[in-house]
Structures are given as structure tokens and as C-alpha cells.
C-alpha positions in Angstrom: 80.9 39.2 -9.1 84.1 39.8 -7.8 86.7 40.1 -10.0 90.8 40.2 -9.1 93.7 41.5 -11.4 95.6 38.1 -10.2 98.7 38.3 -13.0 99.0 42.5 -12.4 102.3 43.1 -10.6 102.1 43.7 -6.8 103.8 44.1 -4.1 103.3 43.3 0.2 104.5 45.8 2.8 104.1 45.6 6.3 102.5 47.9 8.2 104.2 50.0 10.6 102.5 51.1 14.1 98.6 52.3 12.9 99.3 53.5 9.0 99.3 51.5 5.7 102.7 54.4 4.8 105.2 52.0 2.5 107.5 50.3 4.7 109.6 47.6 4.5 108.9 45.1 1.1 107.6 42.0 2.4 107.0 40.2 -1.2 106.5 41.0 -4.8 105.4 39.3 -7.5 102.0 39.1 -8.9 99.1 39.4 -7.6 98.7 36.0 -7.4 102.4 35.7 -5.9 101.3 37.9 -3.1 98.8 36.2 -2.3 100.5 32.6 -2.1 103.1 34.3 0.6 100.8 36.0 2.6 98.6 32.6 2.5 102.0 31.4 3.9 102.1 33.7 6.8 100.7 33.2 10.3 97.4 35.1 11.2 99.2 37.3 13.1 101.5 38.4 10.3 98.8 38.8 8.0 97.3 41.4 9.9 100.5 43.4 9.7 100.3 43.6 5.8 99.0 45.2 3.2 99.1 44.8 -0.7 99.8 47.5 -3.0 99.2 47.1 -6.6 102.1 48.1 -8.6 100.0 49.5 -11.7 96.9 49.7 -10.4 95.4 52.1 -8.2 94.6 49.0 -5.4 95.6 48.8 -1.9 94.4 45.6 0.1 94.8 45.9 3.7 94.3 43.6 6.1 90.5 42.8 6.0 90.4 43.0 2.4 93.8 40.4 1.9 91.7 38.4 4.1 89.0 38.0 1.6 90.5 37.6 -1.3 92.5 34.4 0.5 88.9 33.1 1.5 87.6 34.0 -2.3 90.4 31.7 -3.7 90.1 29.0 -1.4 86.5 28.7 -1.5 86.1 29.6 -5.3 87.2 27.3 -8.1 89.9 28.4 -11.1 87.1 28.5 -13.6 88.3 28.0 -17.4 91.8 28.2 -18.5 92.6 29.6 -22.0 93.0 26.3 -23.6 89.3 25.3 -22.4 87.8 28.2 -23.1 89.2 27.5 -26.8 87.8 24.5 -27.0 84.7 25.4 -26.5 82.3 25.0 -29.3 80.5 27.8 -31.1 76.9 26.7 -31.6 75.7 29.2 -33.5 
């Protein structure tokens, strides 16, 4: 199971020439930000990114951003909080 720090603070650089070096800031926001802007962005353009994680030792680059946009899109939101609260305990 794949699992994505989606509310962790991140931020989207673009790539300069053939290194992921920070550049210019495309985006921040978290996680789940990111990934609404870059979803946002022509194909093109989304091979010219990269994610950083702010706190997290996590780079996404190109092929990885990629599949996290088809995870989300294909996967559903599972439980919120509040359902998962209302869940009863059958023990």
C-alpha cells in the first residue's frame, strides 16, 4: 500500500537543464496543494518539475509526481475523520 504525506508542507521547483538543483519556486502549499497545481499544468510542464518536501526527506521528480496524480485520480478518499468516528466498536 502506498501511502502519501498529503497535508505535510511542500513545495514545486522547476527543473533547470538536466538536475533536480532548487530553482525557481513554482508552488507551495501542501502536499496535497502541490499536487492540485501541478495537476493544473500541461504535460509538458509537468515534466519540468519536481516536489520537494519541506519536512520530509521526499523529493518527487517527474515520474514519481506522475504517479502520485494517477494514484489520486484512480484511488478513492477513503474515510474522513468524522466517518471513521462513527464507526461502531463491535467488540
Amino acid at each position: 500500500m502506498t501511502t502519501y504525506p498529503l497535508s505535510e508542507p511542500a513545495t514545486i521547483y522547476a527543473i533547470e537543464g538536466d538536475t533536480e538543483a532548487m530553482s525557481d519556486v513554482v508552488g507551495q502549499g501542501t502536499l496535497a496543494d502541490c499536487v492540485d497545481v501541478v495537476a493544473a499544468m500541461s504535460p509538458d510542464r509537468q515534466q519540468a518539475i519536481f516536489i520537494q518536501m519541506d519536512d520530509l526527506g521526499l523529493r518527487f521528480g517527474p515520474p514519481e509526481v506522475a504517479e502520485l496524480l494517477r494514484f489520486l485520480r484512480d484511488e478513492s478518499a477513503g474515510l474522513s475523520d468524522n466517518e471513521i468516528a462513527d464507526i461502531p466498536d463491535d467488540r
